[in-house]
Backbone as a chain_set.jsonl record, in Angstrom:
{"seq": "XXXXXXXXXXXXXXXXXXXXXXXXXXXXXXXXXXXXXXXXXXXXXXXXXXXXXXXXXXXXXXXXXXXXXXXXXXXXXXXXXXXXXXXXXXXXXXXXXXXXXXXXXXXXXXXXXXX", "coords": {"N": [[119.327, 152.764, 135.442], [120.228, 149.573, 134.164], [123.376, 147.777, 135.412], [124.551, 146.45, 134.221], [124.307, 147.046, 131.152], [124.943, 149.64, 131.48], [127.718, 149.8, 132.059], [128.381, 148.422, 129.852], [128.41, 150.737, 127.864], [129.948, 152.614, 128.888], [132.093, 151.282, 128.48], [132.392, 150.84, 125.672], [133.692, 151.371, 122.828], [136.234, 150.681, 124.159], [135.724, 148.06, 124.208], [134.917, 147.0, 121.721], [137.391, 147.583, 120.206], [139.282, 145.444, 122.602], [138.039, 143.242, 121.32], [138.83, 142.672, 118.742], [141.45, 142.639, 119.136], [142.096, 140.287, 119.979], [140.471, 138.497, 118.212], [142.552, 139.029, 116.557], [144.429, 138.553, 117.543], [144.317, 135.552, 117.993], [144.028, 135.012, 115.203], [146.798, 135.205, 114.309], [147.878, 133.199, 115.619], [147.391, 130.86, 114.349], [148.233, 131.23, 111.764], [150.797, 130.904, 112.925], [150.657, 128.255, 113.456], [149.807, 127.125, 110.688], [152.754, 127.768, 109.711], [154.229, 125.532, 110.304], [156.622, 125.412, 111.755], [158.575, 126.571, 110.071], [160.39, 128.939, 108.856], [158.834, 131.296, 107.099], [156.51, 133.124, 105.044], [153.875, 132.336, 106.015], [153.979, 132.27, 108.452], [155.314, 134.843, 109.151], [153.553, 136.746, 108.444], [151.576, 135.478, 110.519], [153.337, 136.976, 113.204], [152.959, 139.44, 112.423], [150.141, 139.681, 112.304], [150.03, 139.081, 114.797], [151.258, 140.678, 116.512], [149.578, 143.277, 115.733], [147.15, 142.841, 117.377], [148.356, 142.934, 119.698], [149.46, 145.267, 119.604], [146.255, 146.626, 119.404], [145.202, 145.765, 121.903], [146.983, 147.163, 123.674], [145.893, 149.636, 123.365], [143.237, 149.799, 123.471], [143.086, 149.651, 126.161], [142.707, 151.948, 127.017], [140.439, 153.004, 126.588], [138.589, 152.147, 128.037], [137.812, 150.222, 131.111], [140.056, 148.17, 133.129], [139.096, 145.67, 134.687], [136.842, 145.103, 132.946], [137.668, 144.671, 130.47], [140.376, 143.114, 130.5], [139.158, 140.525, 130.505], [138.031, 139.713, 128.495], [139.59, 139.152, 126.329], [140.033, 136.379, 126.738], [138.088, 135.614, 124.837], [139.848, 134.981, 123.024], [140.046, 132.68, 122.935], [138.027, 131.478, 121.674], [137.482, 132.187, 119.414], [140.091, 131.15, 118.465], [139.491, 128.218, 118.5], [137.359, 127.953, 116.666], [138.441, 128.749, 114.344], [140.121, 127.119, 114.349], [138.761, 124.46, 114.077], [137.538, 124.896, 111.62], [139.134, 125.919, 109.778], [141.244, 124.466, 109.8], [140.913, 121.973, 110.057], [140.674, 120.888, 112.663], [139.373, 118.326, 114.684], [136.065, 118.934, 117.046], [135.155, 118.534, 120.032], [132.697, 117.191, 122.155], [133.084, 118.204, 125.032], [134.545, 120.699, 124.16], [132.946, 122.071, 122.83], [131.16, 122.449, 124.949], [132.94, 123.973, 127.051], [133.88, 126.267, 125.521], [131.526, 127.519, 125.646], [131.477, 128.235, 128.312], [133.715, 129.624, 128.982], [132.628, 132.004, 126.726], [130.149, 132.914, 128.423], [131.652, 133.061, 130.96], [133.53, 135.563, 130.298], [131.17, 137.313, 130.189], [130.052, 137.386, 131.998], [132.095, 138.375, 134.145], [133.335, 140.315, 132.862], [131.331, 142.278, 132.694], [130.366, 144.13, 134.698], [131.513, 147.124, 135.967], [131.334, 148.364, 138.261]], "CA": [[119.755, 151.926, 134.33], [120.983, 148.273, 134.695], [124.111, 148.147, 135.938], [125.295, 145.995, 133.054], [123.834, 148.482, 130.297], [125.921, 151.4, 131.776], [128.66, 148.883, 131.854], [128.877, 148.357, 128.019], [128.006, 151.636, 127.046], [130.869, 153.437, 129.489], [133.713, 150.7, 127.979], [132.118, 150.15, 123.975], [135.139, 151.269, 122.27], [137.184, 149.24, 124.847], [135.459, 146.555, 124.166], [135.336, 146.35, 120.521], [139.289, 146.921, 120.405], [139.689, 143.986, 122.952], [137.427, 141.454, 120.92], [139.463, 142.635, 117.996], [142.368, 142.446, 119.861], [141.965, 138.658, 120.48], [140.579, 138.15, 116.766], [144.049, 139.371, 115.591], [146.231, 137.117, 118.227], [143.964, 134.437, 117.782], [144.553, 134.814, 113.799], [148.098, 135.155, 114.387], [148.849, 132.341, 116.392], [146.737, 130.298, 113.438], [149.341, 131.366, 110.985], [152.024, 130.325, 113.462], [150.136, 127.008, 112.861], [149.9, 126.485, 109.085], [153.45, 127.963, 108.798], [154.864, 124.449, 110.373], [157.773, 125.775, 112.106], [159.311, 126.956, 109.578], [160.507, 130.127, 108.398], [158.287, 131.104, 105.804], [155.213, 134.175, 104.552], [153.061, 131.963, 106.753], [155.162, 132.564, 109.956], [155.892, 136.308, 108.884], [151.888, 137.267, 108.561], [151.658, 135.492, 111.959], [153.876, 137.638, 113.844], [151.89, 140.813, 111.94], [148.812, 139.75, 112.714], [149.839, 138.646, 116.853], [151.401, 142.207, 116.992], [148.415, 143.853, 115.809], [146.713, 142.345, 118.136], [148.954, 143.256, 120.909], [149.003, 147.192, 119.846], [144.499, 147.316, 119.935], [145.104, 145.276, 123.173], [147.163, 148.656, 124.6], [145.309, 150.845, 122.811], [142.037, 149.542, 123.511], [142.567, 150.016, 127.437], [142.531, 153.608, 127.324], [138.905, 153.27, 126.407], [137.689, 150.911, 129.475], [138.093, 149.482, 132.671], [140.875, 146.779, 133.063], [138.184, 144.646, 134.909], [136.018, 144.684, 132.253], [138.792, 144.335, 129.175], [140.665, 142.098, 130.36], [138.391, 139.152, 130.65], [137.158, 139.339, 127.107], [140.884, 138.167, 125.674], [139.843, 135.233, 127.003], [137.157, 135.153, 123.4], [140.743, 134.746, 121.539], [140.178, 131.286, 122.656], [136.374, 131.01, 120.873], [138.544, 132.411, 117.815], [140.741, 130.159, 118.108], [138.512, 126.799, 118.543], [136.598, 128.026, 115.251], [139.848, 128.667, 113.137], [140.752, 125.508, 114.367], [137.771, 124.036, 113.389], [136.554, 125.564, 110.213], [139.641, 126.094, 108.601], [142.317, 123.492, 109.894], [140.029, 120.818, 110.091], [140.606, 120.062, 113.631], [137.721, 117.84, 115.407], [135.808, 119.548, 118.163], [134.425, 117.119, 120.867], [131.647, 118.106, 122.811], [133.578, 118.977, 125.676], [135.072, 121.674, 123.781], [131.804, 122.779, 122.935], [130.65, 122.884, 126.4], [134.166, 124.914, 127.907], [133.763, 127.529, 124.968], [130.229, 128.189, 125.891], [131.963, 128.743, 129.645], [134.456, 131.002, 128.628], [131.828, 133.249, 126.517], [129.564, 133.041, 129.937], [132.67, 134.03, 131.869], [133.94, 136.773, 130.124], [130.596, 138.284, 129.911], [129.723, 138.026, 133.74], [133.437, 138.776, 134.599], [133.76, 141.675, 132.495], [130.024, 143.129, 132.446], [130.127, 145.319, 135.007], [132.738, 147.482, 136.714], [131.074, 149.435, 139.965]], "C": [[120.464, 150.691, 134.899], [122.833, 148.399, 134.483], [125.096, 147.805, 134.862], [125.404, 146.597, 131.992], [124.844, 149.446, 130.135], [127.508, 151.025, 131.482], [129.63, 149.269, 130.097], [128.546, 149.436, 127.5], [129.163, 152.902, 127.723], [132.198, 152.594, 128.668], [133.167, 150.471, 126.661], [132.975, 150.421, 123.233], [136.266, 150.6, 122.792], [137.049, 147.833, 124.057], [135.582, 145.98, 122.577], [136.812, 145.956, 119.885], [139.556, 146.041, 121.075], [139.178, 142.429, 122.364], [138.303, 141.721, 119.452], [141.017, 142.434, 118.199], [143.036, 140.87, 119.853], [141.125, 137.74, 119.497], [141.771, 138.08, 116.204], [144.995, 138.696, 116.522], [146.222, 135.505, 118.042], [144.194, 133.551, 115.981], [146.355, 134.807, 113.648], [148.794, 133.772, 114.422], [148.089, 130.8, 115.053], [147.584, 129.861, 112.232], [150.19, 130.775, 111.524], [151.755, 128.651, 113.087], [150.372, 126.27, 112.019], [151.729, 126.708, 108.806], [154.69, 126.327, 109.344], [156.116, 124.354, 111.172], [158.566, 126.156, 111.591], [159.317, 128.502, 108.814], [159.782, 130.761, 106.852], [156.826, 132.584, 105.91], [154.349, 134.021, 105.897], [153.262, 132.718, 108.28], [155.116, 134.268, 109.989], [154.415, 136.958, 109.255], [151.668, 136.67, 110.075], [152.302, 136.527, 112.976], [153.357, 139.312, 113.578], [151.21, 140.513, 112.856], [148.742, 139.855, 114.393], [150.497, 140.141, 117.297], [150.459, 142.856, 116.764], [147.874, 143.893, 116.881], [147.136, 142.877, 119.597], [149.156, 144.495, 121.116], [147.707, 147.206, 120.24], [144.396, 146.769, 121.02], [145.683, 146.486, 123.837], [146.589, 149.559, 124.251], [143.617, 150.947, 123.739], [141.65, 149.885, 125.599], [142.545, 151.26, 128.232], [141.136, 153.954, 127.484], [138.007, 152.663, 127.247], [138.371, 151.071, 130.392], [138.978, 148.419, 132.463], [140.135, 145.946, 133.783], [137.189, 144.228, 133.969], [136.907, 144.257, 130.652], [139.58, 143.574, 128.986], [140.506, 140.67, 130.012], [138.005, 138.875, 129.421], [138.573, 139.051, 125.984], [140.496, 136.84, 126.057], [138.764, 134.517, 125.344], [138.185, 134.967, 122.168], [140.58, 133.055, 121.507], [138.972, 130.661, 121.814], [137.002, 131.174, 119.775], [139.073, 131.257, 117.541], [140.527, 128.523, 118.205], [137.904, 127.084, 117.077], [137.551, 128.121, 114.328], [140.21, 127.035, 113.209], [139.902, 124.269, 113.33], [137.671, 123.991, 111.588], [137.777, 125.524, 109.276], [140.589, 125.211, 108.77], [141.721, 122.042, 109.864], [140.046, 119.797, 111.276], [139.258, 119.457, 113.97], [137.488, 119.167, 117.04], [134.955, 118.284, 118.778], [133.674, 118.011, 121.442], [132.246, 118.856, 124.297], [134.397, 120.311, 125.387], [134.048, 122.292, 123.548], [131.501, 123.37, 124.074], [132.027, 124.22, 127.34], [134.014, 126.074, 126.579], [132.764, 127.958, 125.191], [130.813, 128.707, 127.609], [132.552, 129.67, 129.319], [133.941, 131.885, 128.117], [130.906, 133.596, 127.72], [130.427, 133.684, 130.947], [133.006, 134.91, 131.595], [132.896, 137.592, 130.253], [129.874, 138.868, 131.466], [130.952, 138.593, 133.904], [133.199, 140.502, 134.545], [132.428, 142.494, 132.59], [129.444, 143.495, 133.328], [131.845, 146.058, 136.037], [132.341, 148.431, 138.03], [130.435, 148.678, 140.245]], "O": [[121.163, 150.734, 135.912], [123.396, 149.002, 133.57], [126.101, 148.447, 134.556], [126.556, 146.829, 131.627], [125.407, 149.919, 129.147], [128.316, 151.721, 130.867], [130.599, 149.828, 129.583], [128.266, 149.241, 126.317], [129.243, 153.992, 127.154], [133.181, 153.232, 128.291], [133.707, 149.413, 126.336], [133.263, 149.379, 122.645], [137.124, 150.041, 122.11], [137.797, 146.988, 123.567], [136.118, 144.93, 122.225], [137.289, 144.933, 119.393], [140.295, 145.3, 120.428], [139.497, 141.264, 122.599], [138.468, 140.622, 118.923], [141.696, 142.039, 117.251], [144.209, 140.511, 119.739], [140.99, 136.536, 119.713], [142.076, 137.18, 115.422], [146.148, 138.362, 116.251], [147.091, 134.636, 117.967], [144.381, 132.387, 115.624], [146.909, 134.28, 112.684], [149.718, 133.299, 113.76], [148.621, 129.701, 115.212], [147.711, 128.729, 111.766], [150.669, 129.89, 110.815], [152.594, 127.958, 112.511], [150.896, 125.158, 112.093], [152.222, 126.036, 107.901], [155.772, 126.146, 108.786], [156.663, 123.256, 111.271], [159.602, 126.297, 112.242], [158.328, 129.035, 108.311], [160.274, 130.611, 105.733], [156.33, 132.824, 107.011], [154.083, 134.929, 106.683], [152.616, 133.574, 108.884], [154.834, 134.809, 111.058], [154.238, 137.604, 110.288], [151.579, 137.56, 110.92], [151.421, 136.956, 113.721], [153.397, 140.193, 114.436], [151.386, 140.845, 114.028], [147.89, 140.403, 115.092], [150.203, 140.645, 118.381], [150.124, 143.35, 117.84], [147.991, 144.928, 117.538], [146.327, 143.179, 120.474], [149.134, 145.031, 122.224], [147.539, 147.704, 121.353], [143.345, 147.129, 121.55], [144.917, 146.985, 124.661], [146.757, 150.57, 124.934], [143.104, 151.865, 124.38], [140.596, 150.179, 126.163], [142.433, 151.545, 129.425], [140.663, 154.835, 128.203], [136.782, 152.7, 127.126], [139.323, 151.83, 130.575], [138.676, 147.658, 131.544], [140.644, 144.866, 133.485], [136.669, 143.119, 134.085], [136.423, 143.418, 129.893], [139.844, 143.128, 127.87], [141.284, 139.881, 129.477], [137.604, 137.732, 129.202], [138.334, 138.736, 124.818], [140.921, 136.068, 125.197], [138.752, 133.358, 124.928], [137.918, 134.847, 120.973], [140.831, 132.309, 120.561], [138.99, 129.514, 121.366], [137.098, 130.181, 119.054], [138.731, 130.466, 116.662], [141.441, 127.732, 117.969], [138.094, 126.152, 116.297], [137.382, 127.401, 113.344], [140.458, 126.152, 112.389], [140.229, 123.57, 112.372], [137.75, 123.12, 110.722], [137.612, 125.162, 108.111], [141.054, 124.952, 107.66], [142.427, 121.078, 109.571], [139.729, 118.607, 111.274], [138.193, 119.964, 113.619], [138.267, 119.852, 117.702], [134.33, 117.391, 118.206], [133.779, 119.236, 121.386], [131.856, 119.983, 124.603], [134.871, 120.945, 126.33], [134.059, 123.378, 124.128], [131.539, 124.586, 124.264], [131.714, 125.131, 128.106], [134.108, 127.158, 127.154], [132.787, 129.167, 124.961], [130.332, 129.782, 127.967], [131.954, 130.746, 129.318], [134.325, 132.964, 128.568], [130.956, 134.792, 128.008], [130.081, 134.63, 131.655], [132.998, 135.676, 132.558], [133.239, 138.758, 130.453], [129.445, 139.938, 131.895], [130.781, 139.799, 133.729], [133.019, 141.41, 135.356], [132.682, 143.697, 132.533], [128.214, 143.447, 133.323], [132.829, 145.499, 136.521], [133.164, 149.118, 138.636], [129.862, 148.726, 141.334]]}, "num_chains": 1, "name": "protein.A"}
């Protein structure tokens, strides 16, 4: 079996807790965003959501390899380019395009295999 295959099929509960992991810090830190600096719901659901996030991140490495789990926190930053995007109405330039297509390329060689 390919080496990668065995890979994602020895860490797949890892892995879905670390991309959820880095959904929920990346939504967090989003909130920290809108809430302006100020003390407020906004702010409060942030600090939920970035703890969440930070429990299925310890949880999640019971179920993998820390070579292969780690690297895929790195997709809180694809999260967080599309929140940015889509719902804050930041611009994306094409160089941001091009470095989030790196970082999904890196995490997936990085992390996709561990022997």
């Amino acid at each position: 079996m390919n080496p990668f295959i065995a890979s994602l099929k020895k860490n797949s509960l890892g892995i879905v807790l670390m991309i959820a992991a880095a959904l929920q810090t990346a939504l967090g830190q989003m909130f920290w965003k809108m809430s302006d600096g100020e003390i407020n719901l906004q702010l409060i659901i942030g600090f939920f959501l970035y703890g969440m996030g930070a429990v299925l991140m310890i949880v999640s490495f019971r179920y993998g390899s820390l070579s292969v789990l780690h690297p895929l926190l790195s997709i809180g930053y694809v999260f967080a380019l599309f929140f940015g995007s889509l719902i804050l109405q930041e611009t994306l330039s094409e160089a941001n395009l091009i470095g989030t297509g790196l970082i999904i390329i890196g995490a997936a060689l990085i992390g996709g295999g561990d022997d």
